[in-house]
Backbone bond lengths (Angstrom), bond angles and torsions (degrees), N, CA, C in turn:
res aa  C-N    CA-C-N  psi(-1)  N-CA   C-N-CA  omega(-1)  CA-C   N-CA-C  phi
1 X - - - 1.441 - - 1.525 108.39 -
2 X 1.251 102.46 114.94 1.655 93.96 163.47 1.569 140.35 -106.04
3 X 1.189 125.59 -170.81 1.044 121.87 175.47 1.620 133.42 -19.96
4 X 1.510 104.76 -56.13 1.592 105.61 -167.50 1.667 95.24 -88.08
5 X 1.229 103.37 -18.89 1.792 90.78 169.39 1.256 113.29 -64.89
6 X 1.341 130.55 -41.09 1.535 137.03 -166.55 1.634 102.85 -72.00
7 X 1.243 106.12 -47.45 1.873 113.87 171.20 1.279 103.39 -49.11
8 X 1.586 123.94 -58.64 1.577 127.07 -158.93 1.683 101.78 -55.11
9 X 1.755 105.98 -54.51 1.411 108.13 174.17 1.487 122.30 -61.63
10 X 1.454 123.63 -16.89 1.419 120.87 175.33 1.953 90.33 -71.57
11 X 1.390 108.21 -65.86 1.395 97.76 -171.20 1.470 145.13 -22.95
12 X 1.904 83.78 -55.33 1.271 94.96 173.78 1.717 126.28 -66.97
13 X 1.218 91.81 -29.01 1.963 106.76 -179.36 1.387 94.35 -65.64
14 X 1.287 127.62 -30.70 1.608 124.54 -173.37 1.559 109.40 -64.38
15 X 1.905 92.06 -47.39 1.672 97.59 -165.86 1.497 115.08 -58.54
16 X 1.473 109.62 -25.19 1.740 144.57 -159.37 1.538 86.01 -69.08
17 X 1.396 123.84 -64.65 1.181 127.37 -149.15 1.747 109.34 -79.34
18 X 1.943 95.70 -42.60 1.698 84.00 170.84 1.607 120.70 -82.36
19 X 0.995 113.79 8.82 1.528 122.15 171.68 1.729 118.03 -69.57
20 X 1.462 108.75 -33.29 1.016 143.47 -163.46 1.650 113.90 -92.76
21 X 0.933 107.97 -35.57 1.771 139.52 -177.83 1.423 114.37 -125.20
22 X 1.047 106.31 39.68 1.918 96.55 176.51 0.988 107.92 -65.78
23 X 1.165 137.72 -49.61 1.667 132.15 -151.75 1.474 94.41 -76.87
24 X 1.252 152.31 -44.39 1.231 150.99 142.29 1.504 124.91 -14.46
25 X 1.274 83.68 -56.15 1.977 101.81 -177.78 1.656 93.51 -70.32
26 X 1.378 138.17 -32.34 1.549 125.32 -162.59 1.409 81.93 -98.30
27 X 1.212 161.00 -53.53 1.346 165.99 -166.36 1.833 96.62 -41.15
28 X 1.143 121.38 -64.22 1.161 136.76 178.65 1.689 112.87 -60.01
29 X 1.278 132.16 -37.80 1.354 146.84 -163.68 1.579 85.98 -84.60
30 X 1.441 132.66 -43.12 1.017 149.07 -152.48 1.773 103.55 -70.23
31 X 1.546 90.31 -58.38 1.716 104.71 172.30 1.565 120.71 -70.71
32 X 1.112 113.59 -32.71 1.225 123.02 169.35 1.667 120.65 -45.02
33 X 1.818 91.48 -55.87 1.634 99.61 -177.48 1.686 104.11 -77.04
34 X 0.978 120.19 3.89 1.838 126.27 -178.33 1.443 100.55 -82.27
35 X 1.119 90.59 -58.68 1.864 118.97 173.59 1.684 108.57 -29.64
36 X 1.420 96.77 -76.52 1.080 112.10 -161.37 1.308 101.77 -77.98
37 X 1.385 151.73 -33.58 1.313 152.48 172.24 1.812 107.09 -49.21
38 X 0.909 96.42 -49.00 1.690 119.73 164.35 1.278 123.36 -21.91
39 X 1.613 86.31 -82.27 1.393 101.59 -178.33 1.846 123.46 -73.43
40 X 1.106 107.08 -18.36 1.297 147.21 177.42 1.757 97.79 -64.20
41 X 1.283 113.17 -48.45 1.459 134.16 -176.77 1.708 90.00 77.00
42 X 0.855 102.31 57.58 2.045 96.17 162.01 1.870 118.71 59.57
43 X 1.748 95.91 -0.48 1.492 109.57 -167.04 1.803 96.68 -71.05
44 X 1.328 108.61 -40.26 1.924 100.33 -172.32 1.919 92.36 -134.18
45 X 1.473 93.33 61.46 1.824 99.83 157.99 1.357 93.01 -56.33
46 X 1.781 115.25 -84.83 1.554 106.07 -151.50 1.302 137.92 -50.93
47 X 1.451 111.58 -19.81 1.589 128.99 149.54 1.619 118.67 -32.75
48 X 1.562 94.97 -66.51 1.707 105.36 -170.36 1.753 90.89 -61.60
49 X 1.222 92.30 -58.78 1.720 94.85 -164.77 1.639 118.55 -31.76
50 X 1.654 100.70 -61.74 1.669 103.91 156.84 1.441 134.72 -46.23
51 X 1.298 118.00 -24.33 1.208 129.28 176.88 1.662 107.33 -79.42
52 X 1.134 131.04 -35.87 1.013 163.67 -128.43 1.615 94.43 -103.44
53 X 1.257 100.39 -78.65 1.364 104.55 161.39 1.812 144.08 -46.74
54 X 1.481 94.23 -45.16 1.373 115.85 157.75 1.813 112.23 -34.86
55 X 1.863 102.99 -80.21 1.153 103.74 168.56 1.734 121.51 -38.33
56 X 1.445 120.04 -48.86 1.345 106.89 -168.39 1.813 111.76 -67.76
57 X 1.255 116.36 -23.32 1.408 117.09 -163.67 1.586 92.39 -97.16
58 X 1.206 128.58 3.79 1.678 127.77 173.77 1.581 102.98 -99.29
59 X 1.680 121.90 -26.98 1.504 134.01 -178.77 1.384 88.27 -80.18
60 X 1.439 139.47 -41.67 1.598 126.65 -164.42 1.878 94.49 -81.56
61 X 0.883 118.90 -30.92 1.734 121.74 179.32 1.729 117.46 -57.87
62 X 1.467 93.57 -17.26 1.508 98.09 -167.79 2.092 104.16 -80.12
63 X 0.796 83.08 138.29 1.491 97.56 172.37 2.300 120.51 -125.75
64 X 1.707 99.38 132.15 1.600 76.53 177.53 1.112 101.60 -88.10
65 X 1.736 109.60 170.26 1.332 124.70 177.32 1.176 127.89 -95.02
């Protein structure tokens, strides 16, 4: 087994876990874009914000298996 197999299985165990925990996983995405708007000083909100969103509607896509 190599490498990108061991990644593929980290991935998927990742997808497993935020599938499982979304509201957690958007809770966090949530602080992140606070974070980063922040530090950013409010100069590229709508950036983060879009990004922001992106991530949350890719956490609602997740399904377990």
């Amino acid at each position: 087994m190599g490498f990108l197999d061991d990644a593929k299985k980290l991935a998927d165990k990742a997808q497993d876990l935020a599938a499982d925990h979304k509201d957690q996983v958007k809770q966090a995405i949530d602080k992140a874009e606070d974070a980063a708007s922040g530090m950013a000083g409010g100069k590229y909100k709508d950036q983060v914000a879009s990004a922001a969103d992106k991530a949350e509607s890719f956490v609602d896509g997740l399904k377990k298996d």
